[in-house]
C-alpha positions in Angstrom: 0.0 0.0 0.0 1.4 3.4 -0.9 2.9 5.5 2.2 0.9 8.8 0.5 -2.5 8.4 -0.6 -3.6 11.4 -3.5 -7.2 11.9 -4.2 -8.4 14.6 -6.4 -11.9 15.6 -5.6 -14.4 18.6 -7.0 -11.4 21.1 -7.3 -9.7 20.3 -4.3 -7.2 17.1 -3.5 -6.6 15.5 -0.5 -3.0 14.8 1.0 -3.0 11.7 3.2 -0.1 10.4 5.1 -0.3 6.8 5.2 1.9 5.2 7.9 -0.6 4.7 10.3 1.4 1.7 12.3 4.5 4.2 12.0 2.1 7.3 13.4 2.8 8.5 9.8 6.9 9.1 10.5 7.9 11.2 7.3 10.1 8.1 5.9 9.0 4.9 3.7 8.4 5.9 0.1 6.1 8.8 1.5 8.4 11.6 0.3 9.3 10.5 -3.2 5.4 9.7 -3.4 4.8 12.8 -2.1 6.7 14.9 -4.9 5.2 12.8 -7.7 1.4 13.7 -6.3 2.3 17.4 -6.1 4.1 17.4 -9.6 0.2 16.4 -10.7 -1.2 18.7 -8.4 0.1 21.5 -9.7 0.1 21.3 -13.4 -3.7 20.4 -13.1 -5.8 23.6 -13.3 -9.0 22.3 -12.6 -7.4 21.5 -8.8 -7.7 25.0 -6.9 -6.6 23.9 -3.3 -5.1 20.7 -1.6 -5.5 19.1 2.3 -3.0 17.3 3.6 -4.0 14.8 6.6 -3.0 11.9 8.3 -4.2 8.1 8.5 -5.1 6.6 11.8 -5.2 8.6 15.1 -1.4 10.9 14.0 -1.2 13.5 11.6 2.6 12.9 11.8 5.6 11.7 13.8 7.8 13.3 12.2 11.2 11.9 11.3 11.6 8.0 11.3 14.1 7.9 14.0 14.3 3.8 13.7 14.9 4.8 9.9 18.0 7.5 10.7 19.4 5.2 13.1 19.7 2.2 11.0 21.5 5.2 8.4 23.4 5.9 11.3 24.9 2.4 12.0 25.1 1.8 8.2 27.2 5.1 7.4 29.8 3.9 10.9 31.7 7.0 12.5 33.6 8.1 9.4 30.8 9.3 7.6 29.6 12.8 7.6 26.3 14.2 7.6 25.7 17.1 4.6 23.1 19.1 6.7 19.9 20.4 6.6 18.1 20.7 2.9 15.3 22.8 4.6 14.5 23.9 1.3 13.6 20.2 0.0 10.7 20.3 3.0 8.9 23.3 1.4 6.5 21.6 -0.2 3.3 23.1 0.4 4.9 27.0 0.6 6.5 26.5 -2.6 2.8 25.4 -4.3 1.1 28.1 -6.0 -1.8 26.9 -5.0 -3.3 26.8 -0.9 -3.0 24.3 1.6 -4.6 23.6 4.6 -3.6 21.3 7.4 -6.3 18.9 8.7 -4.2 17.9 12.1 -6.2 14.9 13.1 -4.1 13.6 15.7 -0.5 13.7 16.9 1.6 16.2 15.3 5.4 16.5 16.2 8.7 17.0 15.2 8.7 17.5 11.5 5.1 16.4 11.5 4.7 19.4 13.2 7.1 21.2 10.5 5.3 19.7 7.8 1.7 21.5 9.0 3.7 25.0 9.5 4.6 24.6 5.8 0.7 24.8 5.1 -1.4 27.9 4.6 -4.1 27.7 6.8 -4.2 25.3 10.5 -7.3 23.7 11.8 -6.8 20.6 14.3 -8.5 18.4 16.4 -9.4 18.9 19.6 -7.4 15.6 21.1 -4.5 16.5 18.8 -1.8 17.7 20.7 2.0 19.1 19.4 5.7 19.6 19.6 9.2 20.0 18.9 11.4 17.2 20.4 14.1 17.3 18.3 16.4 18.4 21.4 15.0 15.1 23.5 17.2 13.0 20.0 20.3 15.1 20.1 19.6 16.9 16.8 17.5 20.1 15.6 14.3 21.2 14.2 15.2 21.5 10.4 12.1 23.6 9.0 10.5 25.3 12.2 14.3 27.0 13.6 14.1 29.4 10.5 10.0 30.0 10.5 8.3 29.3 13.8 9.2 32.5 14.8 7.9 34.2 12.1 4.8 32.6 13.0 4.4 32.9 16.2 5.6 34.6 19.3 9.1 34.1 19.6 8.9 33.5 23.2 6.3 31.1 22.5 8.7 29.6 19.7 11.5 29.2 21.4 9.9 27.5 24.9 8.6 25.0 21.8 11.8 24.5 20.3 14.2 24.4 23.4 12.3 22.7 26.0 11.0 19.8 24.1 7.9 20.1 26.0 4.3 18.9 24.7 2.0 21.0 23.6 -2.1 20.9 24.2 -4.3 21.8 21.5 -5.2 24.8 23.5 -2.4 26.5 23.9 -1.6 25.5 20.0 -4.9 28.0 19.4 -3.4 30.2 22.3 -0.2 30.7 20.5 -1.3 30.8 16.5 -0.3 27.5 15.2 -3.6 26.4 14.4 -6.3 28.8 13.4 -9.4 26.2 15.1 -10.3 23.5 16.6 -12.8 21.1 16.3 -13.9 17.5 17.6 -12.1 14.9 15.6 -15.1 13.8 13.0 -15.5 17.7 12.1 -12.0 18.6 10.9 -11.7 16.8 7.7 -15.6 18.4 7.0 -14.6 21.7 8.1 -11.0 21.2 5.7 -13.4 20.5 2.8 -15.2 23.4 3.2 -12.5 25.8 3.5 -10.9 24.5 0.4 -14.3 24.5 -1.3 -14.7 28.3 -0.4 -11.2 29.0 -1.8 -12.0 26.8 -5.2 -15.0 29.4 -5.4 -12.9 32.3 -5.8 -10.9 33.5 -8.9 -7.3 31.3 -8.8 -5.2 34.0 -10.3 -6.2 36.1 -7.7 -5.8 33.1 -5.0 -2.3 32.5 -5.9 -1.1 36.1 -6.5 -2.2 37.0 -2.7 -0.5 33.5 -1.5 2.8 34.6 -3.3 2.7 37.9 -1.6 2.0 36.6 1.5 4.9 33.7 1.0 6.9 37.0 0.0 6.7 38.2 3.3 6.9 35.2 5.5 10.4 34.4 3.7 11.9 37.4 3.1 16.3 37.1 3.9 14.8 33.6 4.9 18.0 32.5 2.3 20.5 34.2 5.1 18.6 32.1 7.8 19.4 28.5 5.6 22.9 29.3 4.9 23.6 29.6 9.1 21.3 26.9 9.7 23.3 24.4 7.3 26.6 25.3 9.1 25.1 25.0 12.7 23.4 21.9 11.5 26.8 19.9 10.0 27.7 20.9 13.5 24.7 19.2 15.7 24.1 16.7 13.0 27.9 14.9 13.2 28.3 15.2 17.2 28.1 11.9 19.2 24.9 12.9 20.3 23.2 13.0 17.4 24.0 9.6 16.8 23.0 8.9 20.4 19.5 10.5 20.4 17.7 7.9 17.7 20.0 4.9 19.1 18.5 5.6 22.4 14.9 5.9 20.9 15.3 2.5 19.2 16.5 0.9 22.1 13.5 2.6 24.4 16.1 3.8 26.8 17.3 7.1 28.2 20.3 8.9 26.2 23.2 9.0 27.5 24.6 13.2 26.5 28.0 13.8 26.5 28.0 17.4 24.7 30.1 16.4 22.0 
């Protein structure tokens, strides 16, 4: 079964994550699936905005830490890692065209990231969030250069630096998600939102999303080229190495700043 499920409906397509036994971790064939779908999506005018979801009771994981570690072990302690491609996770920004994030369920780590990428947040009411990249010994890729351009950076950075998890409240509290609903009304409520922006003219859709992207981005390039350095940093330290070995084993890490 494929790891992305794409479904084209009246003017609208619908995104869905589909590693439910994995909590939909963002590893499998999901991302080569997911470039394919949007290739389509994109070229096909009749489709005027797209929701991305999750299967099961996650909208996403994030990062397949089992996955990384098993790269880990097969690269050995000579190998180093290249970095951050944050720019390779801008999916959704980068398409002309709206998206909205149906959050289901779960909705961490570059789950998490993958949602911020969207235009517009709504979320369940049992979902609940968070960054825990600093729990695994490595970084957030996407959310260190826009969270705070989201949100308020004090709220940003308790996200990013304590690892802490956050309730769907204080998600709506803080601007990450716009609503919340109970769990059978925010695929509905999605729908409806993309059917109101299918209504309206597209060239004027996608001219206010690119001005809007404009904004949100602007020097963002300067923010990448620091983040890449800092990250070939984090990324090749012992503990980075340690934080998904740990996580596989369901144990504590073992830090050693290095």
């Amino acid at each position: 079964m494929a790891d992305l499920i794409y479904e084209k409906r009246d003017r609208y397509a619908v995104f869905t994550m589909n590693r439910p036994e994995r909590l939909n971790a963002l590893g499998g064939t999901m991302n080569d699936e997911l470039e394919v779908a949007l290739d389509d999506f994109n070229a096909d005018p009749a489709m005027r905005a797209g929701i991305v979801t999750g299967a099961g009771r996650a909208f996403s994981a994030g990062a397949d830490l089992k996955e990384m570690n098993q790269r880990n072990q097969a690269r050995g302690d000579a190998a180093r890692e290249t970095g951050y491609d944050v720019s390779a996770s801008m999916r959704f920004a980068r398409s002309p065209k709206p998206f909205i994030a149906a959050i289901n369920g779960l909705c961490i780590a570059g789950g998490l990231e993958r949602a911020l990428d969207c235009d517009i947040r709504i979320a369940s009411n049992e979902a609940f969030f968070g960054l825990f990249e600093v729990k695994r010994g490595i970084m957030p890729g996407y959310a260190i250069h826009h969270l705070a351009r989201m949100i308020p950076i004090g709220d940003a950075l308790y996200i990013m630096l304590t690892g802490d998890r956050i309730s769907a409240e204080d998600a709506l509290r803080a601007g990450l998600v716009r609503e919340l609903l109970p769990p059978d009304e925010v695929m509905p409520r999605a729908e409806a939102i993309a059917a109101m922006i299918a209504e309206n003219a597209p060239l004027a859709v996608e001219g206010t999303k690119a001005m809007a992207q404009q904004w949100r981005q602007l020097q963002v390039d300067e923010s990448y080229r620091l983040g890449d350095w800092v990250g070939r940093v984090v990324l090749n330290s012992d503990d980075a190495k340690e934080g998904p070995r740990a996580f596989s084993e369901k144990r504590e890490p073992n830090w050693q700043g290095r």
